[in-house]
N, CA, C and O atoms as a GROMACS GRO file, in nm:
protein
  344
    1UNK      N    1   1.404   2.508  -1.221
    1UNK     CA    2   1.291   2.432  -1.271
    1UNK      C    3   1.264   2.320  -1.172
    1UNK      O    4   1.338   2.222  -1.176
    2UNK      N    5   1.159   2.325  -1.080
    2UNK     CA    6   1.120   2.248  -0.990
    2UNK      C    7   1.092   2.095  -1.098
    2UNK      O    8   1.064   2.081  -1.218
    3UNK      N    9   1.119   1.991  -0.974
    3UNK     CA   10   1.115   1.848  -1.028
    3UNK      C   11   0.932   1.803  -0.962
    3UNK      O   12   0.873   1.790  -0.854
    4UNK      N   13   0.916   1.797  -1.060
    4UNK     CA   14   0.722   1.739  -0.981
    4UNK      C   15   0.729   1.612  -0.998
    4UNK      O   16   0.616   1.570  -0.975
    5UNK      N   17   0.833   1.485  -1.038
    5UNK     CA   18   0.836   1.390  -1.026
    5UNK      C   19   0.950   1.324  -1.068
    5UNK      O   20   1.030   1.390  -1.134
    6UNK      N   21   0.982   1.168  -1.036
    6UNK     CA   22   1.063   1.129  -1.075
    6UNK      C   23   1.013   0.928  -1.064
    6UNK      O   24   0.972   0.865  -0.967
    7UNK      N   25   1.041   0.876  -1.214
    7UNK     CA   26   0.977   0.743  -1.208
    7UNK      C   27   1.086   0.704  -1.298
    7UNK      O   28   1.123   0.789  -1.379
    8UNK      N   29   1.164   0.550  -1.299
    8UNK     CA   30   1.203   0.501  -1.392
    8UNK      C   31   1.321   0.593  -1.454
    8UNK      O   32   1.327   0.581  -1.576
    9UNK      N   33   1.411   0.677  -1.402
    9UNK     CA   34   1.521   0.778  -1.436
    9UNK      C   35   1.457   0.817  -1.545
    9UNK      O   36   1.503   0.799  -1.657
   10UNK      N   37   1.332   0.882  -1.518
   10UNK     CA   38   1.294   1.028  -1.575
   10UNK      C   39   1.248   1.070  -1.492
   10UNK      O   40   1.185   1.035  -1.392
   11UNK      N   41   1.300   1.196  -1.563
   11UNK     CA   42   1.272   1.332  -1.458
   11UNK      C   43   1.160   1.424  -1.529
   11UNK      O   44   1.157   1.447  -1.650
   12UNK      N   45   1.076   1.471  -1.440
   12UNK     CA   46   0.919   1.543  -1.474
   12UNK      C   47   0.989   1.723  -1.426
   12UNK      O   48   1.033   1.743  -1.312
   13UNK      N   49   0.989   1.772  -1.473
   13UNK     CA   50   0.975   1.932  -1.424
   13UNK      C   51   0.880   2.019  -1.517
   13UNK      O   52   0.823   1.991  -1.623
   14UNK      N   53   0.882   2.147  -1.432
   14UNK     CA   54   0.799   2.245  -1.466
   14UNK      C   55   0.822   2.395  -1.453
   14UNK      O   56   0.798   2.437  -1.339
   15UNK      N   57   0.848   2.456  -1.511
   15UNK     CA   58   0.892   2.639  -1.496
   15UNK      C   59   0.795   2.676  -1.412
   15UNK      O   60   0.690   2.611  -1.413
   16UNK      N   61   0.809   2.779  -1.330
   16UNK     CA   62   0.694   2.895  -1.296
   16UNK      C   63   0.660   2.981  -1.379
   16UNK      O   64   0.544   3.024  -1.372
   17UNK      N   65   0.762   3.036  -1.492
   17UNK     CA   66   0.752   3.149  -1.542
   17UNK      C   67   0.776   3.081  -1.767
   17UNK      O   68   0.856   3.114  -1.854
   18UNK      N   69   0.647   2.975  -1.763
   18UNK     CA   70   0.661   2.955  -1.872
   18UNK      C   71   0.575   3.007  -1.941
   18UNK      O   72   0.478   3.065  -1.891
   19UNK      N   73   0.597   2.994  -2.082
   19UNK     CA   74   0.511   3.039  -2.197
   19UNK      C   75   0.382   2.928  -2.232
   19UNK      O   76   0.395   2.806  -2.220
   20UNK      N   77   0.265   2.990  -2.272
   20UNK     CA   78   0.143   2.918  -2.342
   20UNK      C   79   0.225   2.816  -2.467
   20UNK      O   80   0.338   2.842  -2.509
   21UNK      N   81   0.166   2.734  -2.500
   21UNK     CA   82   0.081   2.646  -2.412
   21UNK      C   83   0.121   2.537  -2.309
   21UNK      O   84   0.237   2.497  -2.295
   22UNK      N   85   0.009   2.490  -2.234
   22UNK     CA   86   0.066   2.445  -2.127
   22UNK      C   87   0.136   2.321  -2.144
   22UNK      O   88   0.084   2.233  -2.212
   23UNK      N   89   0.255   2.304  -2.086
   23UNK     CA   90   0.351   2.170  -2.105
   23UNK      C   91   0.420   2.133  -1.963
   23UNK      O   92   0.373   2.172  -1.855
   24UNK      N   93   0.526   2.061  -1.974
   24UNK     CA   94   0.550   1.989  -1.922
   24UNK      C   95   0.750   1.954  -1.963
   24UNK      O   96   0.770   1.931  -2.082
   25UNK      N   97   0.834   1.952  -1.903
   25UNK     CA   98   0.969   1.945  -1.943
   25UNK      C   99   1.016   1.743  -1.910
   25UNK      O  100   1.015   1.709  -1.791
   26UNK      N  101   1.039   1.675  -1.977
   26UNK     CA  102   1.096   1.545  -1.919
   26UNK      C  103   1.221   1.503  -1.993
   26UNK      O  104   1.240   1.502  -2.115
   27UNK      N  105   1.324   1.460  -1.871
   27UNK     CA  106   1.429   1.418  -1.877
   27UNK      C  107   1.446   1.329  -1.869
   27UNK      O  108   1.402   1.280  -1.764
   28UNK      N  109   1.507   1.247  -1.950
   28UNK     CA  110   1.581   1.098  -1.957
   28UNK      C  111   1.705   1.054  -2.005
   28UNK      O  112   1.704   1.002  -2.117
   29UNK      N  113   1.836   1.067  -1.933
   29UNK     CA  114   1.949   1.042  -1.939
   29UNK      C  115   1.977   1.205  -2.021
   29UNK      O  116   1.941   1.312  -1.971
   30UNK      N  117   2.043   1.193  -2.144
   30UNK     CA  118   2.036   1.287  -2.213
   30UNK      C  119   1.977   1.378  -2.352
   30UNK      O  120   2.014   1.431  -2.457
   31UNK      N  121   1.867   1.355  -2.274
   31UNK     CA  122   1.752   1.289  -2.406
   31UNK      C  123   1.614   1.437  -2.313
   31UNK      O  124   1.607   1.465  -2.193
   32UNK      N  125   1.547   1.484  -2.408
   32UNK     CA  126   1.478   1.606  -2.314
   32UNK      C  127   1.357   1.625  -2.435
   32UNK      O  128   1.379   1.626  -2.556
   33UNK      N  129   1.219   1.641  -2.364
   33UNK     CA  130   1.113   1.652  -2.465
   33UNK      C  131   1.020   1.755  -2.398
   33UNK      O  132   0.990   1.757  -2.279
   34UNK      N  133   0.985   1.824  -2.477
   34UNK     CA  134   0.854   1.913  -2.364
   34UNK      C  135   0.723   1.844  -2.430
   34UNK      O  136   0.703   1.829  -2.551
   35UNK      N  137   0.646   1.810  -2.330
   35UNK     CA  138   0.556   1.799  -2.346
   35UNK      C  139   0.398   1.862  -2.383
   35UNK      O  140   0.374   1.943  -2.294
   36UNK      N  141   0.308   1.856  -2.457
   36UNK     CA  142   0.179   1.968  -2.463
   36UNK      C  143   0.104   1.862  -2.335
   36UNK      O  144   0.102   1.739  -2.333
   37UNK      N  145   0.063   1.932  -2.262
   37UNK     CA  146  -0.012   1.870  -2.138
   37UNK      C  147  -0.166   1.840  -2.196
   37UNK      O  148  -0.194   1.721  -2.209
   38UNK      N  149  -0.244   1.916  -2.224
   38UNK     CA  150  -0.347   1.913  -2.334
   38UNK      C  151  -0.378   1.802  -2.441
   38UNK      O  152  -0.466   1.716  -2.451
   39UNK      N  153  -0.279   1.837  -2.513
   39UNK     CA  154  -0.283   1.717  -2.622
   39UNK      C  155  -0.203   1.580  -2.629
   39UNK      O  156  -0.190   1.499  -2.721
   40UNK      N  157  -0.149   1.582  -2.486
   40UNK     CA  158  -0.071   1.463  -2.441
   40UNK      C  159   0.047   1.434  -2.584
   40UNK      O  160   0.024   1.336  -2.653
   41UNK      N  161   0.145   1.506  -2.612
   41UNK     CA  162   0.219   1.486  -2.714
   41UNK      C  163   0.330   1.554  -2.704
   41UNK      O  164   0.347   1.645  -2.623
   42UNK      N  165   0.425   1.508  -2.799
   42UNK     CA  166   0.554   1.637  -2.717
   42UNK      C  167   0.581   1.749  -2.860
   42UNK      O  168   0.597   1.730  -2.980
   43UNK      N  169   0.578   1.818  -2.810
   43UNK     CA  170   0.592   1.928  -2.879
   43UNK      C  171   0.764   2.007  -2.935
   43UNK      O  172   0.785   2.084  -3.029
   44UNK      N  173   0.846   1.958  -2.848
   44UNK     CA  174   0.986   1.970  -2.918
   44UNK      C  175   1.037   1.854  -2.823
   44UNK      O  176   0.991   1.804  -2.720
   45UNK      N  177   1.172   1.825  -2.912
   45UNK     CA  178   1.228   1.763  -2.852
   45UNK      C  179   1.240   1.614  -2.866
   45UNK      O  180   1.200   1.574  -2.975
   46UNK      N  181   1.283   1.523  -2.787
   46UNK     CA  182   1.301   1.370  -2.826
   46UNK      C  183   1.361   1.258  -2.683
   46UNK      O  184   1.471   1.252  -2.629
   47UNK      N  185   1.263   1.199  -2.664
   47UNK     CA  186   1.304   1.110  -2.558
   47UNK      C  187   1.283   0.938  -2.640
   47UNK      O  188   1.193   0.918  -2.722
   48UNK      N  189   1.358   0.856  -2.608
   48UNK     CA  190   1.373   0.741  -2.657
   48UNK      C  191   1.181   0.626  -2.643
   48UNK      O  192   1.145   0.594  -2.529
   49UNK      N  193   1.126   0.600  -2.716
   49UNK     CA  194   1.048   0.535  -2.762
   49UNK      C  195   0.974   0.485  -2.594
   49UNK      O  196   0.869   0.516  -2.537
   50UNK      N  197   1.065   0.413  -2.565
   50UNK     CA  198   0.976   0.302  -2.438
   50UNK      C  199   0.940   0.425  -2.316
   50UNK      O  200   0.830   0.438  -2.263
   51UNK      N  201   1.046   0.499  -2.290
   51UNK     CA  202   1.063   0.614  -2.213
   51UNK      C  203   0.918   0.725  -2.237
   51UNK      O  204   0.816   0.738  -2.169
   52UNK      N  205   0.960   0.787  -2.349
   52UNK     CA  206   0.822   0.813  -2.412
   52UNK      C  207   0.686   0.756  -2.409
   52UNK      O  208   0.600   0.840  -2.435
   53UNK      N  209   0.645   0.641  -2.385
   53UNK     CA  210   0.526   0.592  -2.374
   53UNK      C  211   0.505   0.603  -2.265
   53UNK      O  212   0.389   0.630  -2.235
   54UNK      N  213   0.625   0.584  -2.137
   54UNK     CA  214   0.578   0.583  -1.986
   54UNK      C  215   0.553   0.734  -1.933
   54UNK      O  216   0.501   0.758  -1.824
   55UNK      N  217   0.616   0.878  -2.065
   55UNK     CA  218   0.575   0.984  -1.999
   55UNK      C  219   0.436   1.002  -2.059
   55UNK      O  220   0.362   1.070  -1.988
   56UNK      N  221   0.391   0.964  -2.157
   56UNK     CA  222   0.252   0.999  -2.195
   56UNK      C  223   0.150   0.916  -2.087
   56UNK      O  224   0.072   0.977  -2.014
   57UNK      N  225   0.160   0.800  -2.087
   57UNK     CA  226   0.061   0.722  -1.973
   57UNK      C  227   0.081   0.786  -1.868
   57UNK      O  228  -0.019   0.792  -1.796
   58UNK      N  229   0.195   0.851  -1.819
   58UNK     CA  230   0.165   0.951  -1.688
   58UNK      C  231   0.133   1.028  -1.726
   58UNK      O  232   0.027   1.003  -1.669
   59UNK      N  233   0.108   1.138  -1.788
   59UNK     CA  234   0.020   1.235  -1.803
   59UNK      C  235  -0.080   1.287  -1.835
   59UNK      O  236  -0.133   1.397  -1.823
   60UNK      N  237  -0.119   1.122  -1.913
   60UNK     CA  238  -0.256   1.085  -1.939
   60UNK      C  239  -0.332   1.115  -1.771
   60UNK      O  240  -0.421   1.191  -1.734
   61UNK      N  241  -0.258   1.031  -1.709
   61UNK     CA  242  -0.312   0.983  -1.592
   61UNK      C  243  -0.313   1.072  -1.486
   61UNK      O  244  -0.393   1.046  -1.396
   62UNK      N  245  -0.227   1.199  -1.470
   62UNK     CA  246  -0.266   1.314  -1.373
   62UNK      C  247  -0.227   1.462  -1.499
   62UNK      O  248  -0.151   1.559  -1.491
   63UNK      N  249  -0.317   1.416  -1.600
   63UNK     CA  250  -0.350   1.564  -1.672
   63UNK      C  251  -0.420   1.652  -1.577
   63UNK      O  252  -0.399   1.773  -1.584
   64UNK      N  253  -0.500   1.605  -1.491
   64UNK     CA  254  -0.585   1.761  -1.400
   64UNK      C  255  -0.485   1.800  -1.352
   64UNK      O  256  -0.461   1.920  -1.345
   65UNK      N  257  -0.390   1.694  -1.302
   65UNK     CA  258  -0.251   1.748  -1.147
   65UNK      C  259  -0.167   1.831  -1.269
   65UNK      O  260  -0.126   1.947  -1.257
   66UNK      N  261  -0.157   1.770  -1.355
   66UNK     CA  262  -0.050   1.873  -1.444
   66UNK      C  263  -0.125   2.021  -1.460
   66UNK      O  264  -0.055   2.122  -1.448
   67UNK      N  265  -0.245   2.032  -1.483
   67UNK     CA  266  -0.331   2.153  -1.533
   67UNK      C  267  -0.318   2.249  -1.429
   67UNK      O  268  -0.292   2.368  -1.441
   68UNK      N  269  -0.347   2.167  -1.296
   68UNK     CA  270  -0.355   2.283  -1.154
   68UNK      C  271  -0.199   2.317  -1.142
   68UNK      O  272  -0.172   2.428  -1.096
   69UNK      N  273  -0.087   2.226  -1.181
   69UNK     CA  274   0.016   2.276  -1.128
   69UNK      C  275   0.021   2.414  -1.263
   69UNK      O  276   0.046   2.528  -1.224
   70UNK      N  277  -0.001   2.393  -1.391
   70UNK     CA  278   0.051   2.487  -1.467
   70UNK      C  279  -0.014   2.633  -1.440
   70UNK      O  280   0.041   2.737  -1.476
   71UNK      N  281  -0.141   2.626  -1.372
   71UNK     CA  282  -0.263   2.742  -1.360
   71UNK      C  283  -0.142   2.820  -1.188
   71UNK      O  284  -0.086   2.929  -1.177
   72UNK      N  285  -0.146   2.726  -1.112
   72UNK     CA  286  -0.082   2.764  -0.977
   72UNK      C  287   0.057   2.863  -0.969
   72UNK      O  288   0.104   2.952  -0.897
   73UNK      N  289   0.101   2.763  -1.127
   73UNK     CA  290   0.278   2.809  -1.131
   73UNK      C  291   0.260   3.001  -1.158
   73UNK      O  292   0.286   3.102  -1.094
   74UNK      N  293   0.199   2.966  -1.292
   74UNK     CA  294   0.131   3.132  -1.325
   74UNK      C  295   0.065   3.171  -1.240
   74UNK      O  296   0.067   3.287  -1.281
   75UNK      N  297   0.004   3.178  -1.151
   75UNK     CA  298  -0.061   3.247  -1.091
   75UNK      C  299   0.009   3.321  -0.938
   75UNK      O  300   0.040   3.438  -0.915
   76UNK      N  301   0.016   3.198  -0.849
   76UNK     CA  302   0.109   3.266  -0.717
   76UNK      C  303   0.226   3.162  -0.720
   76UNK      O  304   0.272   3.121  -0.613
   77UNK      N  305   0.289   3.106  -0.870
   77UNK     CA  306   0.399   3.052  -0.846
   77UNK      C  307   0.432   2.938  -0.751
   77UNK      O  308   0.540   2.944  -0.692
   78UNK      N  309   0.354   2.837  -0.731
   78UNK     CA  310   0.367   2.726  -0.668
   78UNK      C  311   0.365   2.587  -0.716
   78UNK      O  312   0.262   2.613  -0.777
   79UNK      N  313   0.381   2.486  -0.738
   79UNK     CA  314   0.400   2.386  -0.819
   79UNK      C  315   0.401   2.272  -0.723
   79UNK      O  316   0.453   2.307  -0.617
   80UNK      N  317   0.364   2.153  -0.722
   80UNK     CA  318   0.285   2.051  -0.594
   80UNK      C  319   0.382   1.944  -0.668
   80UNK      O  320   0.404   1.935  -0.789
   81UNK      N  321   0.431   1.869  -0.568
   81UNK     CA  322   0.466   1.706  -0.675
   81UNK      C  323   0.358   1.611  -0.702
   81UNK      O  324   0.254   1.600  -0.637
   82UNK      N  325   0.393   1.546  -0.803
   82UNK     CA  326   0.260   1.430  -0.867
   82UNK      C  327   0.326   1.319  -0.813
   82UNK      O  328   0.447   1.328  -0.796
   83UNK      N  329   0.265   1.212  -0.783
   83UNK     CA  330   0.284   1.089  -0.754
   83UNK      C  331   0.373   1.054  -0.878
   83UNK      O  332   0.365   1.118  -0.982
   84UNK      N  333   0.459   0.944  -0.860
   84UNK     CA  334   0.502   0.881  -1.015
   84UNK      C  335   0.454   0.792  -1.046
   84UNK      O  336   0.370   0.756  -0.963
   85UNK      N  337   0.467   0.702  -1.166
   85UNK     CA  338   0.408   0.607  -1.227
   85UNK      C  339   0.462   0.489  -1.150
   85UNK      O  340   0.573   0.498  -1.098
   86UNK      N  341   0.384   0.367  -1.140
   86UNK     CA  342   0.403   0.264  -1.033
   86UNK      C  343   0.364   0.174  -1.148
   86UNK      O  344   0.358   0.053  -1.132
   0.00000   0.00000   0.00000
């Protein structure tokens, strides 16, 4: 599972070979949430409160970069890194 970013000891990854709908995997210590990229929300899982707010404002903020990486991954399997949150 390629890492497309890393801000604040979380970690951003992404499968090539994932299932609908489109998301997003983030790690924080031992704490793991997938994200819906779409509806900016996490869909399983549980990352700690403050942590959580800094992965939604990033993905608020490169939802297209998340969209092309999820369309790319399915398609010819390639996945780009995103800038991190500053």
């Amino acid at each position: 599972m390629p890492t497309i970013s890393i801000f604040y000891g979380i970690k951003i990854l992404m499968f090539f070979d994932e299932h609908n709908p489109p998301h997003f995997h983030a790690q924080y210590a031992e704490f793991h949430a997938i994200i819906l990229i779409n509806e900016n929300c996490v869909l399983e899982g549980y990352l700690p409160s403050r942590q959580l707010k800094l992965v939604l404002a990033w993905a608020e903020i490169h939802k297209d970069e998340l969209l092309n990486n999820w369309l790319s991954a399915q398609s010819i399997g390639k996945i780009k890194k995103i800038a991190p949150l500053k």
